[in-house]
KOLDRENBA-502825 format. One record per residue: residue in one letter; x, y, z of N, C-alpha, C in turn. Coordinates in steps of 0.001 Angstrom, whole numbers, plus 500000, padded with zeros to 6 digits. Each point is the difference from the previous one (the first is absolute). Example, Ala and Ser with C-alpha at 12.3 -4.5 7.8 and 13.67 -1.06 7.14 Angstrom:
2
A513190494310507800499110501190500000500900501200500000/S499650501050499280500820501190500060499230501090500730/
end
This chain:
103
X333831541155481673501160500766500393500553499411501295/X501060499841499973501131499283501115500146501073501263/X499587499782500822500263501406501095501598500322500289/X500539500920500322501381500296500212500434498808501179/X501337499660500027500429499435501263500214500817501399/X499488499431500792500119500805501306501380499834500828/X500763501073500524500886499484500610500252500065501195/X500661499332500811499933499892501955501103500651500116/X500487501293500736501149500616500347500193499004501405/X501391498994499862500228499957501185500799500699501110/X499798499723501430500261500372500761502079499712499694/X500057501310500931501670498808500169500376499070500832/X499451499644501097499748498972500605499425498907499160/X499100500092499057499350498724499364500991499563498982/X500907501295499301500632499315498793501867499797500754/X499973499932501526501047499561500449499321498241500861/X499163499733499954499586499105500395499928498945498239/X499483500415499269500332499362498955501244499371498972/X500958501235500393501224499687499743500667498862501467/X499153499747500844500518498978500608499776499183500087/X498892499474499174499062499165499781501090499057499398/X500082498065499927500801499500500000499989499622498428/X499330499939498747500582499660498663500322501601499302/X499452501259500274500637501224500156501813499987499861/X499948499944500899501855499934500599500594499205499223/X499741499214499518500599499317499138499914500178498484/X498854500864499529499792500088498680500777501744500054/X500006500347501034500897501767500127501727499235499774/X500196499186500161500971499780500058501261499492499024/X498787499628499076500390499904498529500090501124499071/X499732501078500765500423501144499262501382500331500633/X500824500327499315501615500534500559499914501383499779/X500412501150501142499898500805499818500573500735498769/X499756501083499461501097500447498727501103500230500340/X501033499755498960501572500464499903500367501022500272/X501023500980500646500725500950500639500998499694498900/X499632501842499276501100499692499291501807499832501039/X500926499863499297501341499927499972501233500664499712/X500828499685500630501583500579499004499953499004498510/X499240499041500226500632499231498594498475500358499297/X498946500632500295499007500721498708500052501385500575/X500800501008499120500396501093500281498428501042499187/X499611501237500747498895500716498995500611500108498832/X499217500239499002500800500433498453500124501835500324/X501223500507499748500459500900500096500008500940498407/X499601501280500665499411500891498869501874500170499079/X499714500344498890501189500457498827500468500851500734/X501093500544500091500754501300500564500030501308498788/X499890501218500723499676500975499227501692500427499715/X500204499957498367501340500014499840500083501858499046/X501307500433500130500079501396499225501507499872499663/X499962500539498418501432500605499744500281500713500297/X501411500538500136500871501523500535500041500610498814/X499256501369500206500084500491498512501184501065500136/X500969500227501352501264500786500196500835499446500975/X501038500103500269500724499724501040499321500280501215/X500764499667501352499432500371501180501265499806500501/X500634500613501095500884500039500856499336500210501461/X500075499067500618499782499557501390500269501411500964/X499390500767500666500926500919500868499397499818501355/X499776498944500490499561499453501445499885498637499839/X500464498980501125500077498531499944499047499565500015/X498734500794500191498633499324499416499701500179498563/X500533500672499333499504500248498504500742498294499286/X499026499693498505500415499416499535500724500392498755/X501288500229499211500886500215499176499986499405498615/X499616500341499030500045499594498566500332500554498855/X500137499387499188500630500638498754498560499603498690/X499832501266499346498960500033498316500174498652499639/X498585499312499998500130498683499417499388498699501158/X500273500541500982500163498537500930498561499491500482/X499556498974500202498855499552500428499575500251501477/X499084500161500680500280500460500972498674498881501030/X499975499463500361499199499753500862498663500433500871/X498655500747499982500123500830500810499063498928501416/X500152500533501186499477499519501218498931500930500665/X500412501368499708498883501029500400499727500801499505/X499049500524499050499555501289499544499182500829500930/X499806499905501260498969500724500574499681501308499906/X501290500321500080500644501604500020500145499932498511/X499669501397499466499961500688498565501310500151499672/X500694500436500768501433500744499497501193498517500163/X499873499925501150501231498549500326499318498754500132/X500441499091499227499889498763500260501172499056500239/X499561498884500662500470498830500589499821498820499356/X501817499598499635499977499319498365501677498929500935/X499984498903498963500809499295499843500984499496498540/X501526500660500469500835499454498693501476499712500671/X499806498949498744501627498970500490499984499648501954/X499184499544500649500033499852500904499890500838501101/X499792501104499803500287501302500460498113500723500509/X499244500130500866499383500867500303499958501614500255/X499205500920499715500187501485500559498977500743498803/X499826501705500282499079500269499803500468501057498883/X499335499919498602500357501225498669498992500754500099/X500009500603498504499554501059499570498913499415499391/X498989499965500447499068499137498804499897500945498474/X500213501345500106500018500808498812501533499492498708/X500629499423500657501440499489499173499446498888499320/X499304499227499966499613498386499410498344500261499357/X499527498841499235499191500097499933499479498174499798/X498851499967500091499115498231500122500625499518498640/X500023498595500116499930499319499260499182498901499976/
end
């Protein structure tokens, strides 16, 4: 039977003395640190949660968003049960989440 390997915890002084050690520094150095992602590798972005208008809606505050039975709706926030925060035709503001339903 092979006995287990034993291992030496070094000091941090010993394993900063080693990393200065002179073929060290040079073999660390051939590693390139990893890539940061970018604007040009964007995260992959989740599907958007979309709902039809199952009635009209008429806007009655410049935050509400306005639609007509039928329309696709964008949504941006469900947090809240009753109103959500949705996007159509360019337009942001907050419905009825009870008027639409998922698609």
């Amino acid at each position: 039977m092979v006995p287990p390997m034993q291992y030496k915890r070094n000091s941090l002084e010993e394993r900063a003395h080693t990393i200065g050690t002179p073929g060290m520094a040079s073999s660390l150095a051939s590693f390139p640190p990893p890539r940061r992602p970018s604007d040009s590798m964007p995260f992959p972005q989740r599907p958007a949660m979309q709902v039809r208008a199952m009635y009209d809606f008429t806007a009655e505050e410049q935050d509400e968003l306005a639609f007509s039975a039928g329309e696709i709706i964008e949504v941006l926030d469900h947090s809240d049960s009753s109103w959500w925060k949705g996007r159509l035709r360019g337009r942001i503001g907050l419905f009825p989440a009870n008027y639409t339903k998922p698609i």
